[in-house]
N, C-alpha and C positions, 0 to 999 in steps of 0.2 A: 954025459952021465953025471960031471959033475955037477953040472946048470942045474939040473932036476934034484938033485940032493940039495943044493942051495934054495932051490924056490919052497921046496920044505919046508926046510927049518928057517925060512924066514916068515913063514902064515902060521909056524908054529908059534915063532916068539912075537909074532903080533898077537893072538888070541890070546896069549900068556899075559900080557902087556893090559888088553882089555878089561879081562879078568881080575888080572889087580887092581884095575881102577873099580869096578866096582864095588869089588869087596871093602875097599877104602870105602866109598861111598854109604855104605852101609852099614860098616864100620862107625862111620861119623856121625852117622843120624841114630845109631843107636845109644855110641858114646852120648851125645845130645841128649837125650833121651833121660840117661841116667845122672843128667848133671841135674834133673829134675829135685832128685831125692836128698843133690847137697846144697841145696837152696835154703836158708832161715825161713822160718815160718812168716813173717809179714811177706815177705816174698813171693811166699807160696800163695799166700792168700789174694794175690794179685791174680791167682791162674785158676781160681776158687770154681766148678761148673754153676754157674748162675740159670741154668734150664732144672736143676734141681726144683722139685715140687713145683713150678712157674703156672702150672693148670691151677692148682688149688688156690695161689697168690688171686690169678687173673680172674676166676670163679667169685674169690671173697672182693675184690675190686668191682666189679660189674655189680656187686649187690652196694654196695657203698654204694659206686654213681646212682643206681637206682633209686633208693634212699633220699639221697641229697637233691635227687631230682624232684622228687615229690613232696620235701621239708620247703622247697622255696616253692614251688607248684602250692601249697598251702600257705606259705608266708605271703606268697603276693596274691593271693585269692582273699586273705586277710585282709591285707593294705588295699583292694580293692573294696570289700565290704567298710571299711572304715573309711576310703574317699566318698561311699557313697554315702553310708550315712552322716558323714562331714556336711556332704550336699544337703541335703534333708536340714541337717541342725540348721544349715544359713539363713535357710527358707525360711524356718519356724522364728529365728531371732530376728529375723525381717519384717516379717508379718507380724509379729509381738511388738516389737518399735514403733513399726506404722500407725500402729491401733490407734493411739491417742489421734494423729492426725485425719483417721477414719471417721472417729466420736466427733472430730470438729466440724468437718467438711458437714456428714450428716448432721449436726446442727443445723449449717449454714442451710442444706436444702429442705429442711422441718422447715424453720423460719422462711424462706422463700414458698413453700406451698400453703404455708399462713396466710402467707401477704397474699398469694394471687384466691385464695380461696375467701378472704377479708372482702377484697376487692370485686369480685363477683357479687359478693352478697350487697354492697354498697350502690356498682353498677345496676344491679337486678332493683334494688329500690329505688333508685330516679326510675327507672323503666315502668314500676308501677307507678309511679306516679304521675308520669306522664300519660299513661293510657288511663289513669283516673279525669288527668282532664282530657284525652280523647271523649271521653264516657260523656263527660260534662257536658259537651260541645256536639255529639248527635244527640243527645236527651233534647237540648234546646232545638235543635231542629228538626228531631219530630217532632215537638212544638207546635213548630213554627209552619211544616212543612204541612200537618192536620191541622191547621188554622185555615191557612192557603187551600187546601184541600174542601173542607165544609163551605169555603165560599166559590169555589168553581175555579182556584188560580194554580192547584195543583192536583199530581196522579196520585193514583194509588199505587202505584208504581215508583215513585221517587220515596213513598211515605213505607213502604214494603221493601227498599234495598235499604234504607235508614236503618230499619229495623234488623235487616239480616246482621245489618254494618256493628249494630249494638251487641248482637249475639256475639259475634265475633271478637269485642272489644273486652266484652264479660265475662268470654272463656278465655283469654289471653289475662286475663286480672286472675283469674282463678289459680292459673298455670303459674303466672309470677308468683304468686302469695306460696305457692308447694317449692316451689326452685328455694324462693326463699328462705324457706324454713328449714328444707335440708340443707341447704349452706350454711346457716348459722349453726344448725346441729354439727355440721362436719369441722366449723371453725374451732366450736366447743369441745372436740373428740382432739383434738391436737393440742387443747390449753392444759397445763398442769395446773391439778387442785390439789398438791398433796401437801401443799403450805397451809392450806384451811381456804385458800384463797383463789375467787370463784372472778375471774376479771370480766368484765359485759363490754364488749365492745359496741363502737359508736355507730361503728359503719359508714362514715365519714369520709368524704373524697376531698383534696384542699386543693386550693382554688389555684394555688400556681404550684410548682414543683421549679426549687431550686435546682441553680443551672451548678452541675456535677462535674465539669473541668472536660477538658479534650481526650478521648482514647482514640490510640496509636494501632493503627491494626495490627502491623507485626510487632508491637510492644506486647498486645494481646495475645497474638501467637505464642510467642516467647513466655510467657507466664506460663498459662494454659500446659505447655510441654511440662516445663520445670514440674507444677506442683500437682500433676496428675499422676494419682498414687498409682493408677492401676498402669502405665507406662513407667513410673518410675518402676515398680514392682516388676514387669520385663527384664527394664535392664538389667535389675540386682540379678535377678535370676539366671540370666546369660552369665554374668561375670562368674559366678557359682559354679556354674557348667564349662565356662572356661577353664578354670581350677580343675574340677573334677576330671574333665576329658584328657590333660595333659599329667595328670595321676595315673589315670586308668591306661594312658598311654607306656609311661615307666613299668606301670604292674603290670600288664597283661598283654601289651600290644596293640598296633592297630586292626587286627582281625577278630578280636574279642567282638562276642555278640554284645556285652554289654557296653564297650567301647564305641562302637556302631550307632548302638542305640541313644546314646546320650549325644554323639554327635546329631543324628536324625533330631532328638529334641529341641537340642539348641539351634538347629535349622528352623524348625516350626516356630518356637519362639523369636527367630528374628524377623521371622516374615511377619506376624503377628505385632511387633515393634512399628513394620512399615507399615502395614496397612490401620493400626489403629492412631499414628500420626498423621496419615492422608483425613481418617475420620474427623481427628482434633482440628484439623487446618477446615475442614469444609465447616464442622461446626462454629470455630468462629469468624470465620468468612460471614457465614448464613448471621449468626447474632450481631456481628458488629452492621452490618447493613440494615438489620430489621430495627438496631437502636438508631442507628442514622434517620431512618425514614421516619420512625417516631418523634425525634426530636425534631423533623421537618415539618411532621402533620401536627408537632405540638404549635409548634410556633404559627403557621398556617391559622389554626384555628383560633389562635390568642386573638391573633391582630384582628379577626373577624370577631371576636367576643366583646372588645369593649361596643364594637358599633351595636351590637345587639343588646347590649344592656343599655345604652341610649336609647334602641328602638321598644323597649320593653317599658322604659320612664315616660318615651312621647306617649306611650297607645295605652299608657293608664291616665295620662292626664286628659287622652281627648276621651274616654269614655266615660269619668268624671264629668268633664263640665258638657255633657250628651253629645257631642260631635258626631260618634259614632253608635252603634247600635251593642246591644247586651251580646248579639251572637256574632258578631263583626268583631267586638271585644276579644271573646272566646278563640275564635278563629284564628285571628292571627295571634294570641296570644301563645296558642298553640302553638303555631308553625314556627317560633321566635326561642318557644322551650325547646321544643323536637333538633333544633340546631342548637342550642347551647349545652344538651346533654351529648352534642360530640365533644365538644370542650371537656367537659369531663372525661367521657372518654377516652378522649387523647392524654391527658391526664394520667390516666392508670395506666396506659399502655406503654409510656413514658418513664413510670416510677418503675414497671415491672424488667424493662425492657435494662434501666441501669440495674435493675437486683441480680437481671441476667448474666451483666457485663462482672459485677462484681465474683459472680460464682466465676468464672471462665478463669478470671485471673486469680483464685485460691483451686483450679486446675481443676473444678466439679463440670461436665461436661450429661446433661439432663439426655436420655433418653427420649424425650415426647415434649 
């Protein structure tokens, strides 16, 4: 009976025991609690609720960011429009600098389609002149061939292709005499008269063409690139778009349409770089050869010209002292011009052929 009185009061003064600690416990956290209100004020303000208004803070924040998102979304849409027009200005001060070398070049090809349009007109009159003495030379033998004819020694048939042969010689005189006159006209449509001063060319081909020094073919190349405006102009232009792309890169990115698009340009432009230097190389490929062979068929024809101005001294002296005959004369006098007017000729082809070379290397690259 005592055992049970004792296991009692010893679950009593354990629960007793429990109970105090609590109440300590809570005791403590309240004390705690109230040590709050003997804290200094800076103190206090350490424990300040900072969720206070935080919605209206985060509301007025998100309209800032907003804001500042579209301040530079406008500043670099700015700095974009001002790279481009940057681009723009380079172009215009390019092609404004150019210009004088523009004004030159197109000299140089006015003066060059002088010379070959001079030279035509010059060519075209030995040619009449030579079918003047074609003219001469069947007049005499249908002559000769209606003499032969009346006494039984020739056809009407050799005396009737003569004739046809003269038509034919008198529409080609006709022909030259119109060639010619529109040449000289078009020579005259290129001269300035605003000096008062009206120049009459001679039309004159000169009988040898000094020797103009050795061209280099890839010396020629090499000029041709340098001073061709319309490839220089490429390049500037790329380097502009180099600039511009690595602008528009900073401002706005690589997925800007206009970023895109200037890269696409400067792609077209450098293809166009390559393919109009394949052009330049075939072009003077094509001229330096064409000069070559001229200066072969000059030389060619030289060394065959003095013989013939020999054979043109002997066949006046035999038809002088009668050796040979008036149309025997004729004849071969004929056929002794008809070769010496290649010499000429080769001649023009030769003076045109360095006016060629000359353009190529100031980088003018003709068309036709």
């Amino acid at each position: 009976m005592k055992w049970g009185v004792g296991m009692f009061g010893r679950k009593k003064i354990i629960l007793m025991i429990i109970i105090l600690f609590v109440a300590m416990a809570v005791t403590a956290a309240y004390a705690a609690e109230l040590m709050f209100v003997n804290q200094p004020l800076e103190d206090v303000k350490q424990h300040v609720d900072r969720n206070l208004n935080m919605q209206s803070l985060l509301s007025e924040q998100a309209v800032l960011d907003a804001r500042h998102k579209e301040a530079i979304r406008l500043y670099n849409e700015s700095k974009k429009q001002t790279a481009i027009f940057r681009n723009q200005l380079d172009r215009l001060n390019h092609d404004r600098v150019r210009q004088l070398d523009m004004e030159r070049q197109q000299r140089l090809v006015e003066e060059y389609m002088l010379q070959i349009e001079y030279y035509n007109v010059a060519l075209l009159t030995r040619q009449l002149n030579l079918a003047q003495e074609e003219l001469e030379v069947i007049n005499k033998q249908i002559l000769v061939e209606e003499e032969k004819l009346a006494q039984g020694d020739s056809t009407q048939l050799t005396v009737d292709t003569l004739r046809n042969n003269r038509r034919r010689v008198e529409n080609e005189i006709v022909e030259l005499n119109s060639r010619i006159k529109q040449g000289k006209d078009a020579v005259a449509a290129r001269i300035n008269t605003d000096a008062g001063i009206a120049p009459e060319p001679l039309f004159t081909i000169p009988s040898r063409v000094p020797y103009t020094g050795q061209y280099i073919f890839e010396e020629i190349k090499t000029r041709q690139k340098n001073n061709n405006l319309e490839l220089s102009r490429l390049r500037a232009f790329i380097g502009f778009h180099d600039i511009l792309i690595s602008s528009l890169r900073n401002y706005v990115g690589e997925t800007n349409p206009t970023y895109l698009l200037s890269v696409s340009e400067r792609s077209i432009m450098q293809l166009d770089v390559e393919i109009l230097m394949q052009r330049i190389d075939i072009y003077a490929k094509t001229q330096y050869y064409a000069y070559r062979q001229s200066i072969e068929n000059y030389k060619t024809r030289h060394e065959r010209k003095s013989i013939l101005d020999s054979q043109l001294i002997i066949l006046e002296a035999k038809y002088q002292s009668g050796e040979i005959s008036e149309l025997q004369y004729l004849i071969d006098r004929f056929a002794i011009l008809s070769e010496l007017n290649e010499v000429y000729t080769a001649n023009v082809a030769k003076i045109n052929a360095i006016a060629r070379m000359n353009l190529i290397e100031n980088g003018i690259r003709l068309e036709n």
